[in-house]
N, C-alpha and C positions, 0 to 999 in steps of 0.2 A: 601420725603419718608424716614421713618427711621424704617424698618424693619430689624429682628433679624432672619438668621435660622441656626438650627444647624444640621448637616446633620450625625450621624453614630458615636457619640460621644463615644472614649472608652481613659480613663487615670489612667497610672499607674502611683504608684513610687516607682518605682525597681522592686517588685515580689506580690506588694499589689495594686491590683485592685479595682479600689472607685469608676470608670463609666463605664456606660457597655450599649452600642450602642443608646444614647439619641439623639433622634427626636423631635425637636421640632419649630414651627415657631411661632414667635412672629408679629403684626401685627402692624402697621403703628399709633401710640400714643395710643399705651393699654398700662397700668397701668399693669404688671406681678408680681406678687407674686411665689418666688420658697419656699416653706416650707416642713418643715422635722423634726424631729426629730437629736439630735446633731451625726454627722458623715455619714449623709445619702449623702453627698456628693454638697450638694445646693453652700454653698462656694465657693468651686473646679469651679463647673461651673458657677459659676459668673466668678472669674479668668482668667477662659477657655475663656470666652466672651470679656472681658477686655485686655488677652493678658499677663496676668501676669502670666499664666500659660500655656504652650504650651500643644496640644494634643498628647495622643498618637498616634490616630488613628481619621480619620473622618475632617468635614469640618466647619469653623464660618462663616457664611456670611454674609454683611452687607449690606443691598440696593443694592444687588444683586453683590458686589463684595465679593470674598473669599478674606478672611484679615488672615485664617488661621496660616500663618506663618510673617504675618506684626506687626511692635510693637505697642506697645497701643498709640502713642503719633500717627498716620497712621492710626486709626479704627473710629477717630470721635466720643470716647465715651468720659465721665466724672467719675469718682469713687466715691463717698462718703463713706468714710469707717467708722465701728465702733467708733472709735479715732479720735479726732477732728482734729488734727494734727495740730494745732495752733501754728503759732511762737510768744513766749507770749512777745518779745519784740515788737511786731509791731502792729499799731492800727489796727480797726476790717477794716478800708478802705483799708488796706495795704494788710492787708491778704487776702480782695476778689481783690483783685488787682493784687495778686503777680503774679499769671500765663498771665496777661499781660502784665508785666512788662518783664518777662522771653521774651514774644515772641517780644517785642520790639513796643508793638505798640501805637500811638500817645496821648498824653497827654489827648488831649480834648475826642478824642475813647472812650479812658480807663476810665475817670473820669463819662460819659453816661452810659457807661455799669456798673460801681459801682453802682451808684446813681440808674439805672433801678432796679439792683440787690435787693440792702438795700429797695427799695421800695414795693415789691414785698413780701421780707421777714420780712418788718416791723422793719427794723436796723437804717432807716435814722436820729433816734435819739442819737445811740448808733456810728457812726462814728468815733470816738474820742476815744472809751474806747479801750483795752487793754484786750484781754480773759481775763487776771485774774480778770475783774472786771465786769464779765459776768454771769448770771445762765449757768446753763449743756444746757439750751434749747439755750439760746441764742447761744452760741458756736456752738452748730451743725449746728445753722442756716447759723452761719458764714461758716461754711465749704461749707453748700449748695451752699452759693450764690459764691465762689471761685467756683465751679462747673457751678453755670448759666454763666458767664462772658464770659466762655470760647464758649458758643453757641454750645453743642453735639449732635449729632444725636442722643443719648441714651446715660442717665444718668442711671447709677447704684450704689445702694446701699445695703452695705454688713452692715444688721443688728445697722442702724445707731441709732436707739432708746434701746438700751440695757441697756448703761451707765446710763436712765433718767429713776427718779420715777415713779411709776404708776402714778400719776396728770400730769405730766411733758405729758408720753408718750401718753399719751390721746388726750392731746393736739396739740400732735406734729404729731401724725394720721392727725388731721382735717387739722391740716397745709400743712403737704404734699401731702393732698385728693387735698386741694386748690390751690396748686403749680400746681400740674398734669393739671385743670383746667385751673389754667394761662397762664404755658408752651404749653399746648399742645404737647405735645411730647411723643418718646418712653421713660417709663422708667420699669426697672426694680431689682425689691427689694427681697434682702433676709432677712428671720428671722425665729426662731424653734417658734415663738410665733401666732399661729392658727389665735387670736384674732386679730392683724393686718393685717394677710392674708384677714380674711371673709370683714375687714372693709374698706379693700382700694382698692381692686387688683378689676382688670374687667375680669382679668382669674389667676388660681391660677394653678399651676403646684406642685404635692406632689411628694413628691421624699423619697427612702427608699430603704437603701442599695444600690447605688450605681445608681437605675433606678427609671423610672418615673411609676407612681402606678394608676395616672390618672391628666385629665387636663382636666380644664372647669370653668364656671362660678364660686363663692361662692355659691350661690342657689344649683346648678345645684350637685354641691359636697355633700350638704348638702341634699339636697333629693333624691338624686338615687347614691350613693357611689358603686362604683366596686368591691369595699372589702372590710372587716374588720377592718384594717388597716385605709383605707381612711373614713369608717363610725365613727370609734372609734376616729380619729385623728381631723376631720372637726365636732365642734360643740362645746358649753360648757354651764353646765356641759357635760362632755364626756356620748355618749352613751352607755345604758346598754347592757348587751350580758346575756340569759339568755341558759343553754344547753339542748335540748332536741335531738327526731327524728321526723322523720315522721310516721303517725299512719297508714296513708292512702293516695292512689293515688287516685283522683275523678276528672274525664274531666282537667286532665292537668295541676290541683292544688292538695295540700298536707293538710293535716292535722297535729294538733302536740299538745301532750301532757303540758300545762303552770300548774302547782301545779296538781290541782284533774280536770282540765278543760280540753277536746279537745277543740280544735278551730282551726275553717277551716281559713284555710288563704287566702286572695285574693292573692298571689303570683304563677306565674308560676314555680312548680316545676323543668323544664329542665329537665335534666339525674337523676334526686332525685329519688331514689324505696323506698316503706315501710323500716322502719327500720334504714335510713341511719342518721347517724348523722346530726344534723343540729344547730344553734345557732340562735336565737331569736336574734334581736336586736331591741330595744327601748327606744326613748328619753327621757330625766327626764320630757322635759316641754310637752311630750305629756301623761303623767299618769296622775288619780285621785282616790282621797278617795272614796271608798264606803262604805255605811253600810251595806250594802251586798253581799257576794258573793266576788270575786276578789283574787289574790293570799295577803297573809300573807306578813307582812312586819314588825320586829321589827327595831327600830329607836334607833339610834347611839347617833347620829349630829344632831343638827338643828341648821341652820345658817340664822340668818335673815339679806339681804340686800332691805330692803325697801321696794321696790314693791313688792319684792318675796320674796319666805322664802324655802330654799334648805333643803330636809333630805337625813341624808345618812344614811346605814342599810344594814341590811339582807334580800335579798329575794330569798330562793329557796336556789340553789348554790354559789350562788354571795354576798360575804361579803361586795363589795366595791357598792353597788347598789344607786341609787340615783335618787330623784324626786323632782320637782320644783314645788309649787303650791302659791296660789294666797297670799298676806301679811298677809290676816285676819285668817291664821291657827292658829288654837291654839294646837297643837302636840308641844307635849315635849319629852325628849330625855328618853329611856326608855318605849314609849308606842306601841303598836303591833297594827297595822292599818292593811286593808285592802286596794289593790291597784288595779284599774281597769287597764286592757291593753287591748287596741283594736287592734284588730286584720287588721284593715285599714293601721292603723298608724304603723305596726311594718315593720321592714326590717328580710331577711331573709340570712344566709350564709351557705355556703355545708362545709364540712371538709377541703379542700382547704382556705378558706378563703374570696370565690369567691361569688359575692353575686346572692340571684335567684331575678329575675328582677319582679318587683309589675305587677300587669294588672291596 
């Protein structure tokens, strides 16, 4: 078992408050994603979890021991951090080696556990070489497997694809999907980058200012978001927010004004009355062109990546607006389209930011 919880989590330093009472349990070899926005505090609590950082208040627990006040070399975890931290005099055997070397353990042991290591990671050719004569990929790898050797109950990773190219980091997704796979185990990763979150994690925890916003699958973030915040932040291109109210209350749904349209919405109003503020929200890849009818859209951008072809534009109130459609458009930058939104596919938020839940 190598389960993670954290019981009432609150950390200062000094008179500045970064976590404020997080809950959360982590479950027996899930894949966690904490993602955020930079300073929302995902960091800190990895830290908090490793030990590198003490709480101020509240409890870490690990396989059902409180390790709260134990040091990280005591909790059974692993670190992989941003920085390779490679000693560049020593070969790539050396350096997944070195933490066994530290603990003193038997030649034949340590040289298994490398060898599993590099195999696993695909290094067993690379043995010999020296970081400096390594890709950025390769090198992280080496860090990982200086992480596997050591056998943790939970491996975590602070942001370890930052330093690598978008080809690189792409790559380095599939690999660490495939670790997870192999290890079987708890791990859990941080990064401000959504894209890794949706692609790796089996639950993603978002975090924003200080507290957690919502936790749940990728899917599950992606089609019934809590807030604004979490609609806006899980997805890409990012989703549209368009401003309107409500026109009317009808058996428990709302109505609301999109350009010269009403359009009844399948969403539970909640405490929504006529009139109240509300925010549309809509995905790029769920609009289309009409030739008739639809709100108004002048195009900015257009960006073709292959299968798709992204515009960005005006619609309504929204300079920053954005629609995804199939490679065969032929919209050029400069032309005023018409844009269907269904009223199925939109999300809905009150003035809070809170979202009203679909039927």
């Amino acid at each position: 078992m190598s389960t993670v919880k954290l019981k009432n989590i609150y950390k200062s330093f000094g008179e500045t408050e970064v976590l404020f009472d997080i809950n959360l349990e982590i479950n027996d070899k899930e894949f966690v994603v904490f993602v955020g926005p930079s300073g929302c505090g995902k960091t800190t609590l990895l830290r908090i979890i490793s030990g590198l950082e003490e709480v101020t208040s509240g409890s870490v627990i690990i396989d059902d021991k409180d390790v709260s006040n134990a040091p990280p070399v005591e909790r059974g975890i692993s670190m992989v951090f941003q920085s390779y931290a490679l000693y560049p005099h020593l070969s790539v055997f050396e350096n997944i080696a070195f933490p066994l070397r530290v603990a003193k353990v038997n030649e034949k042991e340590l040289e298994e556990k490398v060898f599993k290591a590099a195999d696993i990671l695909q290094l067993t050719d690379r043995l010999d070489f020296k970081p400096g004569q390594l890709s950025g990929g390769q090198r992280q790898r080496v860090a990982i497997g200086r992480s596997i050797v050591r056998d943790p109950k939970v491996f975590l990773f602070d942001e370890p694809l930052s330093n690598l190219d978008a080809a690189l980091r792409g790559d380095m997704r599939v690999e660490l999907a495939k670790l997870h796979q192999n290890l079987n185990t708890t791990m859990i990763y941080v990064t401000h980058d959504q894209i890794e979150a949706m692609t790796m994690a089996d639950k993603i925890v978002v975090l924003r200012d200080g507290v957690i916003e919502q936790v749940g699958s990728p899917m599950d973030l992606y089609h019934n978001p809590k807030t604004k915040f979490v609609a806006g932040f899980i997805g890409h291109p990012n989703m549209n927010f368009l401003k309107t109210n409500a026109t009317k209350i009808n058996k428990g749904k709302f109505s609301a004004n999109i350009g010269d349209s009403e359009m009844n919405m399948p969403i539970d109003a909640g405490d929504t009355k006529s009139g109240d503020d509300i925010e549309i929200g809509i995905r790029p890849e769920d609009l289309e062109v009409s030739d008739k009818g639809g709100v108004p859209m002048r195009v900015d951008v257009v960006e073709h990546i292959g299968a798709t072809v992204i515009l960005y534009g005006s619609v309504l109130d929204n300079d920053n607006f954005c629609a995804v459609l199939p490679s065969d458009s032929t919209i050029k930058p400069g032309d005023k389209i018409n844009i269907t939104i269904d009223p199925n596919k939109c999300h809905a938020f009150n003035s809070s930011g809170q979202s009203l839940q679909r039927s």
